[in-house]
C-alpha positions in Angstrom: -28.3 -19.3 9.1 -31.2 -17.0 8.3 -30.6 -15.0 5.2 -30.5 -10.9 5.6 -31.5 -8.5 3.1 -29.5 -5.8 1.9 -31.8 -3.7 4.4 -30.9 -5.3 7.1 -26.6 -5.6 5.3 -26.7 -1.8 5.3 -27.9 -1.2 8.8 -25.1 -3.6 10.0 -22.8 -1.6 7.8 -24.3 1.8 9.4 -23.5 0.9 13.1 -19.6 -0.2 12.1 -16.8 2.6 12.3 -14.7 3.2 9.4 -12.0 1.2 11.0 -14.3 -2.0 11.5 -15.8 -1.5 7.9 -12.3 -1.1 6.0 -11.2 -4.9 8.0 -14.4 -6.0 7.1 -13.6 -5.3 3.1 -10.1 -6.8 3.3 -11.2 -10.2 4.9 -14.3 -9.9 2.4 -11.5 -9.5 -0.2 -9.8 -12.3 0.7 -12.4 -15.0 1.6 -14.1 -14.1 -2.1 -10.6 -13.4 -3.8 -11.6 -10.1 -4.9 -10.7 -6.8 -5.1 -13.3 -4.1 -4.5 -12.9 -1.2 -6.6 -13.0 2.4 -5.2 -16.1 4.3 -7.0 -14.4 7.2 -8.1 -11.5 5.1 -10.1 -14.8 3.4 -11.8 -16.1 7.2 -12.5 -12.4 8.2 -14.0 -12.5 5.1 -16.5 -16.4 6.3 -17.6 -19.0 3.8 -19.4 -17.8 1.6 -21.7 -19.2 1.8 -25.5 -19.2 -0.1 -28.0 -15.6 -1.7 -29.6 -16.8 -1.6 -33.0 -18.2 2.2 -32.4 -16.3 4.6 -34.6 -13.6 7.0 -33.3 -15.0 10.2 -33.0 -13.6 13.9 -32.3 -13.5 14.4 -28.6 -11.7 16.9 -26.5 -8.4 15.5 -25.5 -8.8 14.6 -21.3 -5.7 13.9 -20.4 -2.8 16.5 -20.5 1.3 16.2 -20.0 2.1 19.3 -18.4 5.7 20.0 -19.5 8.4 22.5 -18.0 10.2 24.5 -20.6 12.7 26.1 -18.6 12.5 27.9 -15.0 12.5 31.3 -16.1 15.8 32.2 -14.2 13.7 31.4 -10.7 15.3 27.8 -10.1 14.3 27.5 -6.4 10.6 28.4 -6.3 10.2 26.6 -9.3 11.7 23.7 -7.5 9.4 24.1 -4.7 6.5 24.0 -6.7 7.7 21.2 -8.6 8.1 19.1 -5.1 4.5 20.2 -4.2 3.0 18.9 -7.6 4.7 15.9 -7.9 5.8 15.0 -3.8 9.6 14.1 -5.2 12.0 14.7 -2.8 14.5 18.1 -3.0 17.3 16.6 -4.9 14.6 14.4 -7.1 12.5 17.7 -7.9 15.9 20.0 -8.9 16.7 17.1 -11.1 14.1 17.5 -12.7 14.1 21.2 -13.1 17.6 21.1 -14.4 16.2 18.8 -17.1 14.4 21.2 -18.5 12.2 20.8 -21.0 11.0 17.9 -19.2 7.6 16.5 -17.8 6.2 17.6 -15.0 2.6 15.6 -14.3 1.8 13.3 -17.4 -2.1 12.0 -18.0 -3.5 14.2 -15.6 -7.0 15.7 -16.1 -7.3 18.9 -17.9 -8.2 20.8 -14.3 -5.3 19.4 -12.7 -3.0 20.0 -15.9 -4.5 24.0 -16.2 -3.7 24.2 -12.0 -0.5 23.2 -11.9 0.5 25.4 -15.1 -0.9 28.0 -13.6 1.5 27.6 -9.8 4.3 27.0 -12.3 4.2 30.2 -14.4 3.3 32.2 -11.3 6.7 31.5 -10.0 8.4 32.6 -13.2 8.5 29.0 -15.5 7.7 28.7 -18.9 4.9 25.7 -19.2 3.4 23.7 -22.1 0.8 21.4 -22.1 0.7 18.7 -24.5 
């Protein structure tokens, strides 16, 4: 079998449709016994530095966000709370009744400020830890 270059890989991989491609991956998956990575969950871990490096001051990147209470407005907070988290109804009021309890936990500091921001509009107190 002649042996293509990743020139000529890339063009194969150009013509193929996204369905075609993703089959492609899982048999290449399982002939290799690998498990190929999505690029943006590499990007989220970041570069790796040094074990022996010491700790330094960095700004905290990932952010509980925790509801306080409802701030008397039970159902829209609870709507919220489903939309944030995709719990279902009963799951979500649970968790509104449980009050102070958390909401998201580890999320990025963007997501964490976002979903403070739909909670108190609706009338709940929020903290992020």
């Amino acid at each position: 079998m002649a042996k293509l270059s990743t020139d000529d890989l890339l063009d194969a991989f150009k013509e193929m449709t996204l369905i075609e491609l993703s089959e492609f991956i899982k048999q290449f998956e399982d002939v290799f016994d690998v498990k190929a990575a999505a690029p943006a969950a590499m990007m989220m871990a970041g570069p790796a530095g040094p074990a022996d490096a010491a700790p330094q001051e960095e700004e905290k990147d990932e952010f509980d966000v925790v509801l306080e209470s409802d701030g008397g407005k039970k159902i829209q907070v609870i709507k919220v709370v489903r939309e944030l988290t995709g719990l279902g109804l009963k799951e979500a009021k649970d968790t509104v009744e449980a009050a102070p309890k958390a909401i998201l936990e580890k999320v990025n500091k963007e997501a964490a400020e976002k979903a403070k921001t739909k909670l108190e509009a609706e009338g709940a107190k929020v903290t992020l830890k």
